[in-house]
The first five atom37 places (N, CA, C, CB, O) and aatype in JSON, in Angstrom:
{
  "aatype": [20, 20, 20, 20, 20, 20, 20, 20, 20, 20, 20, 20, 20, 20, 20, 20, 20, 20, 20, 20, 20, 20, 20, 20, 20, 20, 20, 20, 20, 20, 20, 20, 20, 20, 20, 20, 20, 20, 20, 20, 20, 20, 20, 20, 20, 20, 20, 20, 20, 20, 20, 20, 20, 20, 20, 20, 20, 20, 20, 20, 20, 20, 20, 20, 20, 20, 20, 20, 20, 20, 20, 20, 20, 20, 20, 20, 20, 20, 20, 20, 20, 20, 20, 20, 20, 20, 20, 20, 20, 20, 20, 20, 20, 20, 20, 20, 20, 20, 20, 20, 20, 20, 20, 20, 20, 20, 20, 20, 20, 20, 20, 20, 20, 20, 20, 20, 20],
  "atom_mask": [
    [1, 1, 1, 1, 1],
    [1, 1, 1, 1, 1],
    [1, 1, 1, 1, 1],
    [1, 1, 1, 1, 1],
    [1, 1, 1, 1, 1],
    [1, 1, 1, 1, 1],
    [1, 1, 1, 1, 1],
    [1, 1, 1, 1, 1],
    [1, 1, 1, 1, 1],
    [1, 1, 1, 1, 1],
    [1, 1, 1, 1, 1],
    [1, 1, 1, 1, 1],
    [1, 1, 1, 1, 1],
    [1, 1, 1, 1, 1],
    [1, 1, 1, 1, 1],
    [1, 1, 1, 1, 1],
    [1, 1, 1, 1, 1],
    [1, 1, 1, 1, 1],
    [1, 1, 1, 1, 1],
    [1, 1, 1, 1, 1],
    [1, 1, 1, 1, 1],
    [1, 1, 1, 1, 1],
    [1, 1, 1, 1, 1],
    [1, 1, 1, 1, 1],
    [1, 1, 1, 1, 1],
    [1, 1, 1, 1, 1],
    [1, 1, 1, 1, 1],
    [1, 1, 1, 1, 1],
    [1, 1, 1, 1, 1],
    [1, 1, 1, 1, 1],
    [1, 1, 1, 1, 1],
    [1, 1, 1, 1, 1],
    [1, 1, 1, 1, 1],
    [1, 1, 1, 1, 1],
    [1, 1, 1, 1, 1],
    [1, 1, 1, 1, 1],
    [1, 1, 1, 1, 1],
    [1, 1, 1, 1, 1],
    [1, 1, 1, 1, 1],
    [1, 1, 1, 1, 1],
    [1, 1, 1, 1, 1],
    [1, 1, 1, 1, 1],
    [1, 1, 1, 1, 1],
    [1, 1, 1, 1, 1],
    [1, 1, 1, 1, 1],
    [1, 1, 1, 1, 1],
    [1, 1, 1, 1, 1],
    [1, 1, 1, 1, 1],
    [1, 1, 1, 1, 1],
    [1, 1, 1, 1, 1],
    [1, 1, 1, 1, 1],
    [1, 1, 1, 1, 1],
    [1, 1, 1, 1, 1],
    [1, 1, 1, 1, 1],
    [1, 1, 1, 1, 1],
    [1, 1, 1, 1, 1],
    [1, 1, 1, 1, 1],
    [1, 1, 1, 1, 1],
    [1, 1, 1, 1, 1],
    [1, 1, 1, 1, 1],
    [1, 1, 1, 1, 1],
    [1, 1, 1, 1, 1],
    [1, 1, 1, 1, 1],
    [1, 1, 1, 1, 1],
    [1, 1, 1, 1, 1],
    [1, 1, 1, 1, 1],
    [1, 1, 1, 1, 1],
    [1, 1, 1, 1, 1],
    [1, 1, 1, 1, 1],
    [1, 1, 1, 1, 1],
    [1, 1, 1, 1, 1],
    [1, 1, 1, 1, 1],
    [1, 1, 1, 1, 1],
    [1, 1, 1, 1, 1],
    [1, 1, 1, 1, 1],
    [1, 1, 1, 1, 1],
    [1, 1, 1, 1, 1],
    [1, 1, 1, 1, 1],
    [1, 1, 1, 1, 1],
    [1, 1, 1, 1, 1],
    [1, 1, 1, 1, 1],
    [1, 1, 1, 1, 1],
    [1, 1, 1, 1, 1],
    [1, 1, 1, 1, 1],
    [1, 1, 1, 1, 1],
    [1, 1, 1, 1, 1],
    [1, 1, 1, 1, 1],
    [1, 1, 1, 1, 1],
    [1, 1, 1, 1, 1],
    [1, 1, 1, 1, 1],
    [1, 1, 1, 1, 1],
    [1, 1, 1, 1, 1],
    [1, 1, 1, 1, 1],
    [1, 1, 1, 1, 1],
    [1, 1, 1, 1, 1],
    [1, 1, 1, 1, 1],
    [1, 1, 1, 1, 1],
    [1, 1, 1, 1, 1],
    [1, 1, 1, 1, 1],
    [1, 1, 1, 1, 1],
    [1, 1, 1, 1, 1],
    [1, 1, 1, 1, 1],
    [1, 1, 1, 1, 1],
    [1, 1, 1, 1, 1],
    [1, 1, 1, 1, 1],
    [1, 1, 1, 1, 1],
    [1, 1, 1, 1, 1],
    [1, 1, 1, 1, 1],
    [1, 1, 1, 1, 1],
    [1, 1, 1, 1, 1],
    [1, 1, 1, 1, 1],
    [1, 1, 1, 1, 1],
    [1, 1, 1, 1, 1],
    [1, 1, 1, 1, 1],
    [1, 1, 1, 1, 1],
    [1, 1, 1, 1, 1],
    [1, 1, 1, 1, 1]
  ],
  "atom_positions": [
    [[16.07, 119.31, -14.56], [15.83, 117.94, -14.13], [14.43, 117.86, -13.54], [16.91, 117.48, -13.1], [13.99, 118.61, -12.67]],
    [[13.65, 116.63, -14.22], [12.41, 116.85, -13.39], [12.14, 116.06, -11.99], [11.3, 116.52, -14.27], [12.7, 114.96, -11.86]],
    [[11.42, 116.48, -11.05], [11.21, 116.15, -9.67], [10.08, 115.03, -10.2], [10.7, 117.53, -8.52], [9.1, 115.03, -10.95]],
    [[11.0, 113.85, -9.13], [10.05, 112.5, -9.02], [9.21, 112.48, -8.09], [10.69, 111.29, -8.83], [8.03, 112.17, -8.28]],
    [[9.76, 112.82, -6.8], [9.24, 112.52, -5.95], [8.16, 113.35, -5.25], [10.07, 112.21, -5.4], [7.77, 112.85, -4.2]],
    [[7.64, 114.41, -5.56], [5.86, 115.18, -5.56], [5.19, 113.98, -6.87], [5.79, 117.62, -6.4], [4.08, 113.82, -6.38]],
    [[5.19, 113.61, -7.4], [4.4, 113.12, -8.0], [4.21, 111.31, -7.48], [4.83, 113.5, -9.41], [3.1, 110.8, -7.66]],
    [[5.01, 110.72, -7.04], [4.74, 109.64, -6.16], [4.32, 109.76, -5.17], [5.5, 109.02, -5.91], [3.47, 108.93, -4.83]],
    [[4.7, 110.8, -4.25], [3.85, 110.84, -3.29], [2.29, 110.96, -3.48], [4.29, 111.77, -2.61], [1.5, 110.52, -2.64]],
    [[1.84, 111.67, -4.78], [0.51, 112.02, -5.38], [0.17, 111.01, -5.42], [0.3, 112.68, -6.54], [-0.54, 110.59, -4.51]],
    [[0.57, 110.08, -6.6], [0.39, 108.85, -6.58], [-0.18, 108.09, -5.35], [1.47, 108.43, -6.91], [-1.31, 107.61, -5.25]],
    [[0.77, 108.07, -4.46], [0.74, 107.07, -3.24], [-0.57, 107.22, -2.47], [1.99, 107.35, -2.2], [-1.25, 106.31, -2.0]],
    [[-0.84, 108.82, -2.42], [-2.44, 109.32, -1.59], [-3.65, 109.36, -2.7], [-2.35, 111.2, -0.86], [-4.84, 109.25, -2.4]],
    [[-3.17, 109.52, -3.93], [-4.65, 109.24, -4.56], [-5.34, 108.04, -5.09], [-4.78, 109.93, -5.55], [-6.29, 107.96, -5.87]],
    [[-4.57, 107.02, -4.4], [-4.83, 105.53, -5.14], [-4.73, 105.17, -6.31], [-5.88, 105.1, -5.06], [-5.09, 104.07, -6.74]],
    [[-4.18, 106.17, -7.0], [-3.3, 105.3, -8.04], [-1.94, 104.45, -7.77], [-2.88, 106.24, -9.03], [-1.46, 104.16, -6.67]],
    [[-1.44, 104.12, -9.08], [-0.21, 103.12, -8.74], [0.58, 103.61, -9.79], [-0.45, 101.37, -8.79], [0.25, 104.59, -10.46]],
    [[1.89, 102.78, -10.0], [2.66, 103.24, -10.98], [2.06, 102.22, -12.24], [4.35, 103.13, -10.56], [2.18, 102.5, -13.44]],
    [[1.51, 101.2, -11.8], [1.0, 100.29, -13.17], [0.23, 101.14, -13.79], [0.13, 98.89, -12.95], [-0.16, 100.5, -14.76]],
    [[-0.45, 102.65, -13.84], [-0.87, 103.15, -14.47], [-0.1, 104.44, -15.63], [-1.67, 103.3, -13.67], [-0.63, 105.15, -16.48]],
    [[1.47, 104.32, -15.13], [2.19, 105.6, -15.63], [2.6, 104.64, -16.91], [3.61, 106.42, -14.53], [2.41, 103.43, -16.8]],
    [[3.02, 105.06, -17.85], [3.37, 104.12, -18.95], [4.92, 104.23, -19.03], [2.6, 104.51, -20.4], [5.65, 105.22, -18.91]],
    [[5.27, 102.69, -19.32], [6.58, 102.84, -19.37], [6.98, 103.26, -20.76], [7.22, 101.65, -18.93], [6.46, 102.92, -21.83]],
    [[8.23, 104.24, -20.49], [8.84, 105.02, -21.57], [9.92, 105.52, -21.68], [8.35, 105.83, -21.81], [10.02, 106.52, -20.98]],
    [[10.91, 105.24, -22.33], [12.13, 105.66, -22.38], [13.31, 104.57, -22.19], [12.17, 106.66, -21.43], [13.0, 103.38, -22.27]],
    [[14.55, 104.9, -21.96], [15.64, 103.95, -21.64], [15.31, 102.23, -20.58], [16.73, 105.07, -20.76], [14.73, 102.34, -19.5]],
    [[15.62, 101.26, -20.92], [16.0, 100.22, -20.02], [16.1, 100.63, -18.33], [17.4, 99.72, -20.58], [15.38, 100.26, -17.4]],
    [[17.43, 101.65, -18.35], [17.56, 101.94, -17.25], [15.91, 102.73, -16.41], [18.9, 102.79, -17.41], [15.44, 102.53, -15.29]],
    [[15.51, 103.48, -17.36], [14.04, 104.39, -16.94], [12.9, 103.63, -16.64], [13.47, 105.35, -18.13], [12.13, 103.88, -15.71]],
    [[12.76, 102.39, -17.67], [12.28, 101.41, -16.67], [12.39, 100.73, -15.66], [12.13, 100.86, -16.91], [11.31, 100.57, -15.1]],
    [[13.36, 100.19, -15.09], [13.63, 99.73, -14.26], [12.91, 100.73, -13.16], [14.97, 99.44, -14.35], [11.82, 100.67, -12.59]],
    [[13.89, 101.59, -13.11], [13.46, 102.75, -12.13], [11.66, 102.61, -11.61], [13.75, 104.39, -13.1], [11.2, 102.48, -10.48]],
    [[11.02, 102.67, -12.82], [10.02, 102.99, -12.77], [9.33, 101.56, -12.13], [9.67, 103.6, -14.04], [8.29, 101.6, -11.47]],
    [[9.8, 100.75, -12.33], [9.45, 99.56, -11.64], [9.35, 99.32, -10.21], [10.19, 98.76, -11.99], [8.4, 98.9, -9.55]],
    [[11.12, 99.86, -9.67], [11.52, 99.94, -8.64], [10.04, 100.3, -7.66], [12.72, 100.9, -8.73], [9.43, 99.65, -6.82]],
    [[9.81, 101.82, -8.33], [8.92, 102.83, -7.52], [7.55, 101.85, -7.27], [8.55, 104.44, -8.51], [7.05, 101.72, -6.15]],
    [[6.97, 101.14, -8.58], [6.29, 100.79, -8.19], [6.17, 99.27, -7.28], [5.82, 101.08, -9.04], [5.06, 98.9, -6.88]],
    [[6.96, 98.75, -7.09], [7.07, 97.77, -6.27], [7.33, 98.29, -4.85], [8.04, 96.89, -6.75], [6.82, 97.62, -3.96]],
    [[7.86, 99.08, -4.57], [7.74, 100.39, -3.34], [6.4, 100.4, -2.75], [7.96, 102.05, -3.97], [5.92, 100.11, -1.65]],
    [[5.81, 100.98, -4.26], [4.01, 100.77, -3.76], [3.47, 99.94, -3.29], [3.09, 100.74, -4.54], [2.93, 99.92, -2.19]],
    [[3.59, 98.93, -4.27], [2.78, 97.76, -3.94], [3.31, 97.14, -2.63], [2.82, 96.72, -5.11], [2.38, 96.51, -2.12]],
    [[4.39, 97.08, -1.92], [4.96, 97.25, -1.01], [4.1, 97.61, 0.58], [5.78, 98.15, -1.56], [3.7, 97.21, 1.68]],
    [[4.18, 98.38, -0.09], [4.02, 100.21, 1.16], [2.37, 99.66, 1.24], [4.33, 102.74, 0.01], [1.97, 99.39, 2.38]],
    [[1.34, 99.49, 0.04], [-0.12, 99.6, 0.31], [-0.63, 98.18, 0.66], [-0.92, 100.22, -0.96], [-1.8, 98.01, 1.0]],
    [[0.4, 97.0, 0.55], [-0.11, 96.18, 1.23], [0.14, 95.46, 2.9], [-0.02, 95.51, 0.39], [-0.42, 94.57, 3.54]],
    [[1.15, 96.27, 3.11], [1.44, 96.56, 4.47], [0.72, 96.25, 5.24], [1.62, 97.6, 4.77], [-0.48, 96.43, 5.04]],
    [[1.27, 95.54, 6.63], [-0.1, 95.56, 7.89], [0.61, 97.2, 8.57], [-0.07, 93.62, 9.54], [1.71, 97.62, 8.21]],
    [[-0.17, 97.83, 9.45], [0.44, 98.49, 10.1], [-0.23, 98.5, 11.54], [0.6, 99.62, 9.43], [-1.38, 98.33, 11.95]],
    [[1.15, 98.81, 12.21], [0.75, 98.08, 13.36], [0.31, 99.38, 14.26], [2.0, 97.05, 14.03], [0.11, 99.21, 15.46]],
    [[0.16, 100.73, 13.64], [-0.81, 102.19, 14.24], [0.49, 102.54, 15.41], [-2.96, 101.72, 15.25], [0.29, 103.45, 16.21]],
    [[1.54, 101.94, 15.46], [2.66, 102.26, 16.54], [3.87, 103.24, 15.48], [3.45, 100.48, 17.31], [4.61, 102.83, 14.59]],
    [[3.68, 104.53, 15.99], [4.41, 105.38, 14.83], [6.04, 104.89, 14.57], [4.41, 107.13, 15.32], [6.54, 105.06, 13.46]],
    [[6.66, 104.4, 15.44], [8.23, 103.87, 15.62], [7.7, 103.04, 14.41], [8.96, 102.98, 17.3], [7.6, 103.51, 13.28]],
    [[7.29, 101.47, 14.82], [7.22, 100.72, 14.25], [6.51, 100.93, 12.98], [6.94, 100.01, 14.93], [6.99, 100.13, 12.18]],
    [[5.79, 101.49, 12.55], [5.48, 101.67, 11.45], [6.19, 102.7, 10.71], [4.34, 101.8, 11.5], [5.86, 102.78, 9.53]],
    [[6.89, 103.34, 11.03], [7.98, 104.41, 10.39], [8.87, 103.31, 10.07], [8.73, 105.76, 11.46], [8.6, 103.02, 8.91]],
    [[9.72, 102.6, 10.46], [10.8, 101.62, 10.03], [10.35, 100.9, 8.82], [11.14, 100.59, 11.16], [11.02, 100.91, 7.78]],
    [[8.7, 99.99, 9.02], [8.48, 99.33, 7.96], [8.18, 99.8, 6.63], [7.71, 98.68, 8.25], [7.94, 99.18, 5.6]],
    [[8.24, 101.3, 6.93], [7.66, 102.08, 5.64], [9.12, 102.47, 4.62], [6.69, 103.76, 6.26], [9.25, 102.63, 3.41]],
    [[10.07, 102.53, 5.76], [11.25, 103.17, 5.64], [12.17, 101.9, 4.99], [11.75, 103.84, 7.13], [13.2, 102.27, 4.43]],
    [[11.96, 100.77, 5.0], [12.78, 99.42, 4.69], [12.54, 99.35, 3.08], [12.12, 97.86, 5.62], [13.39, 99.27, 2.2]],
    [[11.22, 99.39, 2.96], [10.75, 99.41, 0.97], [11.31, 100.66, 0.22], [8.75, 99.61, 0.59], [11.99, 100.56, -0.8]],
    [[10.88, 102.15, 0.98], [11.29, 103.12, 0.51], [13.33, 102.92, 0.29], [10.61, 104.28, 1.56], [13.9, 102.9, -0.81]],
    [[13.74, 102.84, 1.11], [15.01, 102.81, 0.73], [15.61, 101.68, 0.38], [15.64, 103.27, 1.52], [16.83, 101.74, 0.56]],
    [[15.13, 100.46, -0.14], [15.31, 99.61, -1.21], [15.01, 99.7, -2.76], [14.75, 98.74, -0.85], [15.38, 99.03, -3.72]],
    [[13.92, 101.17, -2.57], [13.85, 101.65, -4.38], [14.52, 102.12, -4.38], [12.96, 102.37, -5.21], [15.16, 102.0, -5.42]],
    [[15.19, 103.25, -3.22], [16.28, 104.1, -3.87], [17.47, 103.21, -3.9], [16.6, 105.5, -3.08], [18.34, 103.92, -4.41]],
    [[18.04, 101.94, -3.59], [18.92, 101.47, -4.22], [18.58, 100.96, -5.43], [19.46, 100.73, -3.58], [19.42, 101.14, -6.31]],
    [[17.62, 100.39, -5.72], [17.0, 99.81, -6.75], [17.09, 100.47, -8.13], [15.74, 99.67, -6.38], [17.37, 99.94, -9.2]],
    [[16.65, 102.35, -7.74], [16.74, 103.09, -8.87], [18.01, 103.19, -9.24], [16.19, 104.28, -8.78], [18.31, 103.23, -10.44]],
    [[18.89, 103.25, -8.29], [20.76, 103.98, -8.17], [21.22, 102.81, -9.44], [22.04, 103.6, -5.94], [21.63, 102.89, -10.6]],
    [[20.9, 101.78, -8.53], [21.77, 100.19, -9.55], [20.89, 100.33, -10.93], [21.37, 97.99, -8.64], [21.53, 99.72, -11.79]],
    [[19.97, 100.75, -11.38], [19.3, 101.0, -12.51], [19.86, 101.79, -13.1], [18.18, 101.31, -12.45], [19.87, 101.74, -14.33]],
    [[20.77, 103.18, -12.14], [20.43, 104.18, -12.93], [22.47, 103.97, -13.49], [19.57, 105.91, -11.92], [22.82, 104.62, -14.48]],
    [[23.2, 103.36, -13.0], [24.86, 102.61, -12.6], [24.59, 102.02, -14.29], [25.07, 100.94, -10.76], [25.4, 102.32, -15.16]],
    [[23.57, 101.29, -14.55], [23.67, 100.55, -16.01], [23.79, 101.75, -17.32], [22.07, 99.51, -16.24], [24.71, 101.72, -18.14]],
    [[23.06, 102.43, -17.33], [23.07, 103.27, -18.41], [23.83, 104.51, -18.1], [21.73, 103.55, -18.83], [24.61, 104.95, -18.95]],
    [[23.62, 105.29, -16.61], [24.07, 106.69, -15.98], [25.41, 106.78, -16.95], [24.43, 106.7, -14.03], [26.02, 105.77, -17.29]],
    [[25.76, 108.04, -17.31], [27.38, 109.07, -17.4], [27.5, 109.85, -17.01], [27.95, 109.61, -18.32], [28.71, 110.07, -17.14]],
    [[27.04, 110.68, -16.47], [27.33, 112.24, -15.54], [28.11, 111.79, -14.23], [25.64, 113.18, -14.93], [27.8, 111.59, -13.06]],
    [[29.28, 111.71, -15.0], [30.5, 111.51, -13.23], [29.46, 112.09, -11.99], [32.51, 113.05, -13.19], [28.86, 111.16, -11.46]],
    [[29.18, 113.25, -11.5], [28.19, 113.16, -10.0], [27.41, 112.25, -10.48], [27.23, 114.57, -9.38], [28.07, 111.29, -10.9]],
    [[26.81, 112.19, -10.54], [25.51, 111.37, -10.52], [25.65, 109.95, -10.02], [24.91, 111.28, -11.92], [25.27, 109.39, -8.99]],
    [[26.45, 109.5, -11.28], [27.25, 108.38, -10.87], [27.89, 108.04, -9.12], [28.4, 108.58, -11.85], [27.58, 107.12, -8.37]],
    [[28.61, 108.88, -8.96], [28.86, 108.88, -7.83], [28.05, 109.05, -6.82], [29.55, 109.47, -7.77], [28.19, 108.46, -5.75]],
    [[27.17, 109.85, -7.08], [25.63, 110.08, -5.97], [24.57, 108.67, -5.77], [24.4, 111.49, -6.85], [23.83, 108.29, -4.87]],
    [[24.9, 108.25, -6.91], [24.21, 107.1, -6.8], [24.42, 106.11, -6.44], [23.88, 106.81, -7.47], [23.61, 105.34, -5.95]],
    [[26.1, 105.84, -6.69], [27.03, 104.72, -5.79], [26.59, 104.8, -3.99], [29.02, 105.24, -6.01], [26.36, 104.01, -3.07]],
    [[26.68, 106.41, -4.22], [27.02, 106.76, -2.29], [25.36, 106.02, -2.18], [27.25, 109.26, -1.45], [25.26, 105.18, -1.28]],
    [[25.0, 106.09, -2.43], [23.37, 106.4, -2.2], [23.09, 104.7, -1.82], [22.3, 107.16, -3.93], [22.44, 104.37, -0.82]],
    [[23.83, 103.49, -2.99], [23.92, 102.14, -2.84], [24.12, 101.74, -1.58], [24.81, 101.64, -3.56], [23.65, 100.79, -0.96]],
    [[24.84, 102.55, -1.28], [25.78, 102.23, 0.28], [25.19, 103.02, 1.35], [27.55, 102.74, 0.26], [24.57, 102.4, 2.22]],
    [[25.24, 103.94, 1.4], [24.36, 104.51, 2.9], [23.0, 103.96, 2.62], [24.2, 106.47, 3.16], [22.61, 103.7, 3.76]],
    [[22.08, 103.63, 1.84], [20.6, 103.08, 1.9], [21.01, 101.35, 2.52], [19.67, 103.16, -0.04], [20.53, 100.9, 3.56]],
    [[21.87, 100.67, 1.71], [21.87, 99.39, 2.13], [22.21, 99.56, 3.7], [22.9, 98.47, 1.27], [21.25, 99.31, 4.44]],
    [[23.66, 100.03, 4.47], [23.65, 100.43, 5.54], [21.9, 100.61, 6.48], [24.48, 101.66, 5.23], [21.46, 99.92, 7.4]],
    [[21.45, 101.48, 5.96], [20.22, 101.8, 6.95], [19.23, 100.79, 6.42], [19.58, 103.48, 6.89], [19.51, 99.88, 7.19]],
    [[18.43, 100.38, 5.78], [18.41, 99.23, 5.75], [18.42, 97.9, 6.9], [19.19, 99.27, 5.08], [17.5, 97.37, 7.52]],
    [[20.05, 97.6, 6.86], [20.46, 96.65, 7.95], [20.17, 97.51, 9.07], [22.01, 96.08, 7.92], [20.66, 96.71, 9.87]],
    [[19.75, 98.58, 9.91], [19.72, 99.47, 11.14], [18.19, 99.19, 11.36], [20.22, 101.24, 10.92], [17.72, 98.85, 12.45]],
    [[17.47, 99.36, 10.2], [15.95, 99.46, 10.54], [15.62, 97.63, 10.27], [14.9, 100.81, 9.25], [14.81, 97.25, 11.11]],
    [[15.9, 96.9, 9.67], [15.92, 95.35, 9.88], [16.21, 95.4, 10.96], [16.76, 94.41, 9.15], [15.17, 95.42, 11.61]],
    [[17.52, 95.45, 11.92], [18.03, 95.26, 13.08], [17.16, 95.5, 13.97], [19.06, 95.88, 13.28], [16.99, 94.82, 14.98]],
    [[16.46, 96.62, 13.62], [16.09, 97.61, 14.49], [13.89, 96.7, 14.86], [16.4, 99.71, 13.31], [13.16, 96.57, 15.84]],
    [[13.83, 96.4, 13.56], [12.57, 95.47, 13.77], [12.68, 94.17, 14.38], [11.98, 95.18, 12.55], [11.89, 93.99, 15.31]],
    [[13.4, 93.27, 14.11], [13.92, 92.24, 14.89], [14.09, 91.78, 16.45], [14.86, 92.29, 14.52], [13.63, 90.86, 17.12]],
    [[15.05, 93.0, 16.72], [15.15, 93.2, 18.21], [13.7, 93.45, 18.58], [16.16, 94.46, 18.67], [13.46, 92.88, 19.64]],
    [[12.79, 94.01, 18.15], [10.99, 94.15, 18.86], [10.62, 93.7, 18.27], [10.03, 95.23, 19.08], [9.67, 94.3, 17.76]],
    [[10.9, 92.28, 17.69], [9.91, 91.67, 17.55], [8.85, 91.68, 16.2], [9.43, 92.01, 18.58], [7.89, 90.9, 16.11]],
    [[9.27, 92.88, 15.01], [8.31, 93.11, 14.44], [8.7, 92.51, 13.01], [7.95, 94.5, 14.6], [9.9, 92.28, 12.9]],
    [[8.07, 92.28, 12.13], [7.88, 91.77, 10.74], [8.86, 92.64, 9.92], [6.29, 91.91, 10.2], [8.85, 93.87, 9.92]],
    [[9.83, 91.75, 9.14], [9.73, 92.55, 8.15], [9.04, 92.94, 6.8], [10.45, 92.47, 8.02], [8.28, 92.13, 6.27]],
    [[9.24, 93.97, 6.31], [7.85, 94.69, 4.95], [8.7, 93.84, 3.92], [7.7, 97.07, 4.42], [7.92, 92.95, 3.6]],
    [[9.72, 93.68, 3.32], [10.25, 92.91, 2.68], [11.96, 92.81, 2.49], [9.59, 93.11, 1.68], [12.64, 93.83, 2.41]],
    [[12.37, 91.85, 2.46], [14.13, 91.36, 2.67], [14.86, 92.42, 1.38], [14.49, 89.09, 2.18], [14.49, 92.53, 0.21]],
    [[16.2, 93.23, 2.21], [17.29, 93.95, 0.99], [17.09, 92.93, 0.16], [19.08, 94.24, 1.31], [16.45, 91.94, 0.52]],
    [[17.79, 93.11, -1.46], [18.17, 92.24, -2.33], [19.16, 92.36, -2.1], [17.9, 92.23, -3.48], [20.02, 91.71, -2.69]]
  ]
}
């Protein structure tokens, strides 16, 4: 299985984006690949407010809206019973935290980076 996530992070520090990876493969593989990059675009247009709390949450609200994003992408096409199931769990504990770090910006006052779907 290949590792996604060393190469987004690459992505993320060398100023590239995902609008440069080409889309390829399944419906579901796009999506995914979408997900990630709306993450980005996300994440790099960010204010940040240099307060590590607060800026850990807002970073943390986009990031774990792709990984539901990819899961429900991956629910349309996926068959590997785990997987499937890893990805259900994954729907649900991300949306959960999510509502913790929303909650969690609100109560101080701070912006959110962008609303669960």
């Amino acid at each position: 299985m290949k590792m996604l996530a060393p190469f987004s992070f690459a992505l993320l520090f060398s100023g590239l984006t995902y609008a440069s990876v080409p889309s390829e493969g399944s419906h579901a593989s796009q999506e995914m690949q979408m997900a990630m990059k709306a993450m980005c675009e996300k994440m790099d247009g960010m204010q940040l407010s240099h307060e590590a709390n607060q800026d850990f949450v807002k970073m943390m609200i986009p990031h774990h809206q792709s990984a539901v994003d990819m899961a429900q992408a991956y629910l349309k096409e996926g068959t590997d019973p785990e997987i499937v199931d890893l990805a259900q769990k994954i729907i649900e504990a991300q949306k959960k935290e999510i509502e913790i770090l929303t909650n969690w910006l609100k109560e101080r006052g701070g912006n959110n980076p962008g609303s669960p779907r």
